[in-house]
VOKE-704671 format. One record per residue (C-alpha): residue number from 1; x, y, z; residue in three letters. Coordinates in nm, 2 decimals, padded with zeros to 4 digits. Each point is the difference from the previous one (the first is absolute). Last residue first. Layout:
# VOKE-704671
lumpa k NUM | X X | Y Y | Z Z | r ALA
...
END
This chain:
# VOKE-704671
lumpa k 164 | X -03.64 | Y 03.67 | Z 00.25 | r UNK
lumpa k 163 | X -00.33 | Y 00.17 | Z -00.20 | r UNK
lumpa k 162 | X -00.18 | Y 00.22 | Z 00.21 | r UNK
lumpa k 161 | X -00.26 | Y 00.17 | Z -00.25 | r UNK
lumpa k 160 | X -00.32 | Y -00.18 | Z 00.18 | r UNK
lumpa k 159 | X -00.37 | Y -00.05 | Z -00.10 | r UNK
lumpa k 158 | X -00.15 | Y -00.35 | Z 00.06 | r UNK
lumpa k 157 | X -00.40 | Y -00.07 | Z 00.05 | r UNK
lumpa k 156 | X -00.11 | Y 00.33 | Z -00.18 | r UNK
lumpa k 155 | X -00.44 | Y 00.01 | Z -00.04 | r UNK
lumpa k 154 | X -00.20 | Y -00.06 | Z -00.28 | r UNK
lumpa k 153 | X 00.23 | Y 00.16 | Z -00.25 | r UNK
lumpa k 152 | X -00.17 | Y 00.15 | Z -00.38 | r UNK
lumpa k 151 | X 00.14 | Y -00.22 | Z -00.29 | r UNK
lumpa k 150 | X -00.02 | Y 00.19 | Z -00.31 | r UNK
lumpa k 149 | X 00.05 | Y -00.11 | Z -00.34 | r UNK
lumpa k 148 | X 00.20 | Y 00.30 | Z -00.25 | r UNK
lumpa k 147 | X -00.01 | Y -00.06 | Z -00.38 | r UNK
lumpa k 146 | X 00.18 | Y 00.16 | Z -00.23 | r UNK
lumpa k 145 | X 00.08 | Y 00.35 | Z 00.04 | r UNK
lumpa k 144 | X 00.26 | Y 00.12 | Z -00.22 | r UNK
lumpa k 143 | X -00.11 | Y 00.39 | Z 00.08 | r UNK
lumpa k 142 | X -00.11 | Y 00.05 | Z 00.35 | r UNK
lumpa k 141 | X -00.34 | Y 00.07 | Z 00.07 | r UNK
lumpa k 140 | X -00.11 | Y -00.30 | Z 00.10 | r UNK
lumpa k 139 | X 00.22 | Y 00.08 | Z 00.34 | r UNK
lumpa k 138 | X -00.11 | Y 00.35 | Z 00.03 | r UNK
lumpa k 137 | X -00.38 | Y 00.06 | Z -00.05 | r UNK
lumpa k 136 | X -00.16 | Y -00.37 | Z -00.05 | r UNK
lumpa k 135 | X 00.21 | Y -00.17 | Z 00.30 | r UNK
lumpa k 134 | X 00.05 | Y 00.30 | Z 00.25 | r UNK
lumpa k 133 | X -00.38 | Y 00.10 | Z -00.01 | r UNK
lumpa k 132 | X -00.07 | Y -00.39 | Z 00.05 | r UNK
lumpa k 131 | X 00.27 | Y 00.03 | Z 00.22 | r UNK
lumpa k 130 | X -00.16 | Y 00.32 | Z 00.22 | r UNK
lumpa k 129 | X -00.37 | Y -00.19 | Z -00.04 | r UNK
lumpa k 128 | X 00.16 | Y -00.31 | Z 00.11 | r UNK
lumpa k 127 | X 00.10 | Y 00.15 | Z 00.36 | r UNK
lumpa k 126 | X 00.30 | Y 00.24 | Z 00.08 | r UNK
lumpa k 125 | X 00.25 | Y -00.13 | Z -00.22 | r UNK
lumpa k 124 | X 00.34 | Y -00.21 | Z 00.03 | r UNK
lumpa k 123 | X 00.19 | Y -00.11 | Z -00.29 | r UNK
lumpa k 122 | X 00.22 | Y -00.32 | Z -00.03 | r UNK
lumpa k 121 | X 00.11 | Y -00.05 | Z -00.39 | r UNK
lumpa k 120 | X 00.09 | Y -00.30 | Z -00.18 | r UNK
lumpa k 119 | X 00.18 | Y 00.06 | Z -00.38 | r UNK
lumpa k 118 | X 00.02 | Y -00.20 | Z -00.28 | r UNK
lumpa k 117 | X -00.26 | Y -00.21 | Z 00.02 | r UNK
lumpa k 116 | X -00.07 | Y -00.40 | Z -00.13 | r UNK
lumpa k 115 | X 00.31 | Y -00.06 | Z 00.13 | r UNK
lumpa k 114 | X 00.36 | Y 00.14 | Z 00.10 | r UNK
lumpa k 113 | X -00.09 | Y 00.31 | Z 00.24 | r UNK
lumpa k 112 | X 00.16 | Y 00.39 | Z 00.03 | r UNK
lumpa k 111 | X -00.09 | Y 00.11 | Z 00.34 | r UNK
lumpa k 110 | X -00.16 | Y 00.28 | Z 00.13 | r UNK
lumpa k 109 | X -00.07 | Y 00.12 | Z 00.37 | r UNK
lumpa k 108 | X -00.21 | Y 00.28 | Z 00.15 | r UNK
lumpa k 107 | X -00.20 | Y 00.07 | Z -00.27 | r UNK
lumpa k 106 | X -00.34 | Y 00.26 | Z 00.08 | r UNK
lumpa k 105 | X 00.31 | Y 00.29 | Z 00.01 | r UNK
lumpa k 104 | X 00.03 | Y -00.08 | Z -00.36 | r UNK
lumpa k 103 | X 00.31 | Y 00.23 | Z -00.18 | r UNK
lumpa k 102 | X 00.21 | Y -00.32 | Z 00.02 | r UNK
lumpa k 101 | X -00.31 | Y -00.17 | Z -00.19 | r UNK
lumpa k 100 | X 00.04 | Y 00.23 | Z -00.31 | r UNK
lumpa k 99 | X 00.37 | Y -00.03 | Z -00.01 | r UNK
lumpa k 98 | X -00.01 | Y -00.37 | Z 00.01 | r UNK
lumpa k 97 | X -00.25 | Y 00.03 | Z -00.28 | r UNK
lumpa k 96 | X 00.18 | Y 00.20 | Z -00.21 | r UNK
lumpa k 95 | X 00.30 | Y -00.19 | Z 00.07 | r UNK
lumpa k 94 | X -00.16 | Y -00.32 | Z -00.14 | r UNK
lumpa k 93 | X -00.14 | Y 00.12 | Z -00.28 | r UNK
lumpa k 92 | X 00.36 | Y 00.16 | Z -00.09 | r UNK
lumpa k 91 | X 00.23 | Y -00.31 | Z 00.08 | r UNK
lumpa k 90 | X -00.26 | Y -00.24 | Z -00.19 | r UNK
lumpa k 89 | X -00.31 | Y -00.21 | Z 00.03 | r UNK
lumpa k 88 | X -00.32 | Y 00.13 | Z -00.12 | r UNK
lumpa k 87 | X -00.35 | Y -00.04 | Z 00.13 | r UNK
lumpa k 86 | X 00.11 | Y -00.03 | Z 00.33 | r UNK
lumpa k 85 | X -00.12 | Y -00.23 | Z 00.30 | r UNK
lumpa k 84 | X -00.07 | Y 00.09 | Z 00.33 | r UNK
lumpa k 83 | X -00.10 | Y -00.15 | Z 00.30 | r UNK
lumpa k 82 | X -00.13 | Y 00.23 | Z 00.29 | r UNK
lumpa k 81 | X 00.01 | Y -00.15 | Z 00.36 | r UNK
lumpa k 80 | X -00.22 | Y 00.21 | Z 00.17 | r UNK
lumpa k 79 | X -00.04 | Y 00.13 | Z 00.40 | r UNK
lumpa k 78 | X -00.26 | Y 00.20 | Z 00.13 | r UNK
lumpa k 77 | X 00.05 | Y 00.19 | Z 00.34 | r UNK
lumpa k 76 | X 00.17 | Y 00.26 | Z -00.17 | r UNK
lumpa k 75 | X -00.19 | Y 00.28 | Z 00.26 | r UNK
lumpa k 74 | X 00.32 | Y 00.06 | Z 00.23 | r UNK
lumpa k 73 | X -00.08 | Y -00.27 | Z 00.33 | r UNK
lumpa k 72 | X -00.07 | Y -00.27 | Z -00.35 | r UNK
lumpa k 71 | X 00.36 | Y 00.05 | Z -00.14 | r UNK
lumpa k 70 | X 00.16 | Y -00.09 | Z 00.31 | r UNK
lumpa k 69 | X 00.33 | Y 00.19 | Z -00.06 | r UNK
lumpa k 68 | X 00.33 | Y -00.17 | Z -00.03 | r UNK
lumpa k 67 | X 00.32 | Y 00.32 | Z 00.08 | r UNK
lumpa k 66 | X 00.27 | Y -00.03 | Z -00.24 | r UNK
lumpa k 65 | X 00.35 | Y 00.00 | Z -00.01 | r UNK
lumpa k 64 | X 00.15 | Y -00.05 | Z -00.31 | r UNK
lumpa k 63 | X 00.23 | Y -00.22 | Z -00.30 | r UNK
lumpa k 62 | X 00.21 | Y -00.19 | Z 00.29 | r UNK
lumpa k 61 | X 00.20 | Y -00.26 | Z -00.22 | r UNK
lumpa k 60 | X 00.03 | Y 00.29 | Z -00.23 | r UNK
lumpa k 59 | X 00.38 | Y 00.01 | Z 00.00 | r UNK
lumpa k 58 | X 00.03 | Y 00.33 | Z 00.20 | r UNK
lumpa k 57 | X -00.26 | Y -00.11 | Z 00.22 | r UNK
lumpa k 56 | X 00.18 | Y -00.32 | Z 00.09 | r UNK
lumpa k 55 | X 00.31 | Y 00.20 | Z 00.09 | r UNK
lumpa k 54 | X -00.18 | Y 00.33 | Z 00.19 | r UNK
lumpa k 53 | X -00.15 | Y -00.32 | Z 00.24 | r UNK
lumpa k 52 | X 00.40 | Y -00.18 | Z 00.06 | r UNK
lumpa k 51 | X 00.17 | Y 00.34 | Z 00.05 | r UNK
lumpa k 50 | X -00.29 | Y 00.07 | Z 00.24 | r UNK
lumpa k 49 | X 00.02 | Y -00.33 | Z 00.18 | r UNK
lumpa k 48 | X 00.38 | Y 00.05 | Z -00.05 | r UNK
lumpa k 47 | X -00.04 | Y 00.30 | Z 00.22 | r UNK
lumpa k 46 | X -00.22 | Y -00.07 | Z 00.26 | r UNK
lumpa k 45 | X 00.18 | Y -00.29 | Z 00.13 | r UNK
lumpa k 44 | X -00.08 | Y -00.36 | Z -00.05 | r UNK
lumpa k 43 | X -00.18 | Y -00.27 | Z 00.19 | r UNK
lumpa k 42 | X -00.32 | Y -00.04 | Z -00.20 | r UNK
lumpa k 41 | X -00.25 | Y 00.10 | Z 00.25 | r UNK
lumpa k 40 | X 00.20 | Y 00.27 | Z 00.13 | r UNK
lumpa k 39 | X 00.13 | Y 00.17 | Z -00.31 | r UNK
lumpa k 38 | X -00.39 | Y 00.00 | Z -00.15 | r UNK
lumpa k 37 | X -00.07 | Y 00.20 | Z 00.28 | r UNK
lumpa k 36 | X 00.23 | Y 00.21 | Z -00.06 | r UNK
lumpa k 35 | X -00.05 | Y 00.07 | Z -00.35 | r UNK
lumpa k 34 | X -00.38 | Y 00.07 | Z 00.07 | r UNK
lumpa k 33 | X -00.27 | Y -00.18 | Z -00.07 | r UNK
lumpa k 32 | X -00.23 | Y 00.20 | Z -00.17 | r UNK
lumpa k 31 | X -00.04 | Y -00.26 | Z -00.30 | r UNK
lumpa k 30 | X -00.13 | Y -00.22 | Z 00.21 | r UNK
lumpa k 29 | X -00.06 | Y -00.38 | Z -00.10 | r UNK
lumpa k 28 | X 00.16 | Y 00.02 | Z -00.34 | r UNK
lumpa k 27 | X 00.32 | Y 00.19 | Z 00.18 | r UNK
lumpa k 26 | X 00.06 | Y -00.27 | Z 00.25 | r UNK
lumpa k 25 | X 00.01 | Y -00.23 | Z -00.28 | r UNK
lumpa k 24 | X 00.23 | Y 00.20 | Z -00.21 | r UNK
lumpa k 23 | X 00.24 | Y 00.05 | Z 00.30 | r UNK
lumpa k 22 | X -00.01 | Y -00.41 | Z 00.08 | r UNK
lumpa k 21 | X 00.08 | Y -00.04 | Z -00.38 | r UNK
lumpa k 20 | X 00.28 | Y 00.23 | Z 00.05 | r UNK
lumpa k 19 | X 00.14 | Y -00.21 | Z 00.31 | r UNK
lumpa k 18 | X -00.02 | Y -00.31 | Z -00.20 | r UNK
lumpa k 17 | X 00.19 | Y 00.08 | Z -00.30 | r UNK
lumpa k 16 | X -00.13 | Y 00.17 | Z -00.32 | r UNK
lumpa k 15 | X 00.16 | Y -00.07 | Z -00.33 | r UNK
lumpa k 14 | X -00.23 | Y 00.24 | Z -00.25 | r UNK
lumpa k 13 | X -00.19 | Y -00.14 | Z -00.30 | r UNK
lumpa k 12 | X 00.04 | Y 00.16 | Z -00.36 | r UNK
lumpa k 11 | X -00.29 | Y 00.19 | Z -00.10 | r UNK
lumpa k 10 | X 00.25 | Y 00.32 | Z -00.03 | r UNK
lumpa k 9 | X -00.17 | Y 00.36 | Z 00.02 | r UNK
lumpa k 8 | X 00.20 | Y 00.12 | Z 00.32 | r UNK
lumpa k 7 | X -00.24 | Y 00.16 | Z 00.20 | r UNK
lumpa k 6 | X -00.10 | Y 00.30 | Z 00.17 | r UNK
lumpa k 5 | X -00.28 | Y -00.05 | Z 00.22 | r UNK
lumpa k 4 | X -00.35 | Y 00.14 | Z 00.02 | r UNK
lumpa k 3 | X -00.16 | Y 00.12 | Z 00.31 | r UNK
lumpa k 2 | X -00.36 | Y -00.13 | Z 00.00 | r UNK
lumpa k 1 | X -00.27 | Y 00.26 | Z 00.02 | r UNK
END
């Protein structure tokens, strides 16, 4: 389960300098490392690198920790890209249906689109007879369903989170 952070709810983007970009980077490649480590490598002691970590997660610039699991080695060796359009378009459709799909263990990520859909959606099943299942018993079930087009993944030729 990935530990959640306590965050500041602002959008607005955070001044970072050099040395915490170099903590943040460290971090996206192993979130295990430890604090001392992290010291080491960027040429601080332990307790700004702590200071510096307990900051950025206090703002939201780190939102978790998280462990990446190789979907197929746990039975969700099927991968869909789900788009979905609504029926209706306003504040209540569209939290009904946010709510619906935070409540999906199938969807992994969701993302509010500009376009022809409103909403893209990554779920992971076992084979196509658990997303056919998924498709016609949960998802098409939601109310404000429009249209949903899915593109199933033929095989993943870049997945990464690090992003500095």
């Amino acid at each position: 389960m990935a530990k959640t952070i306590k965050k500041e709810e602002s959008s607005t983007p955070v001044k970072l300098d050099q040395k915490d970009l170099a903590i943040l980077k460290l971090l996206q490649h192993n979130a295990r490392i430890t604090v001392k480590e992290i010291s080491d490598k960027v040429h601080l002691s332990t307790t700004p690198v702590y200071e510096r970590i307990k900051w950025m997660e206090e703002l939201g610039v780190i939102k978790q920790y998280a462990t990446l699991v190789d979907h197929s080695k746990v039975r969700k060796g099927l991968m869909v890209i789900c788009y979905v359009s609504l029926k209706q378009h306003n504040k209540t459709a569209g939290t009904k249906f946010i709510r619906a799909i935070n409540e999906m263990d199938e969807v992994i990520e969701c993302y509010s689109i500009s376009g022809e859909f409103d909403f893209l959606l990554k779920v992971v099943e076992e084979d196509m007879n658990s997303y056919y299942d998924f498709h016609v018993n949960r998802l098409s079930e939601i109310e404000n369903i429009g249209n949903v087009q899915s593109v199933f993944v033929m095989g993943v030729v870049k997945q990464t989170h690090v992003m500095v």
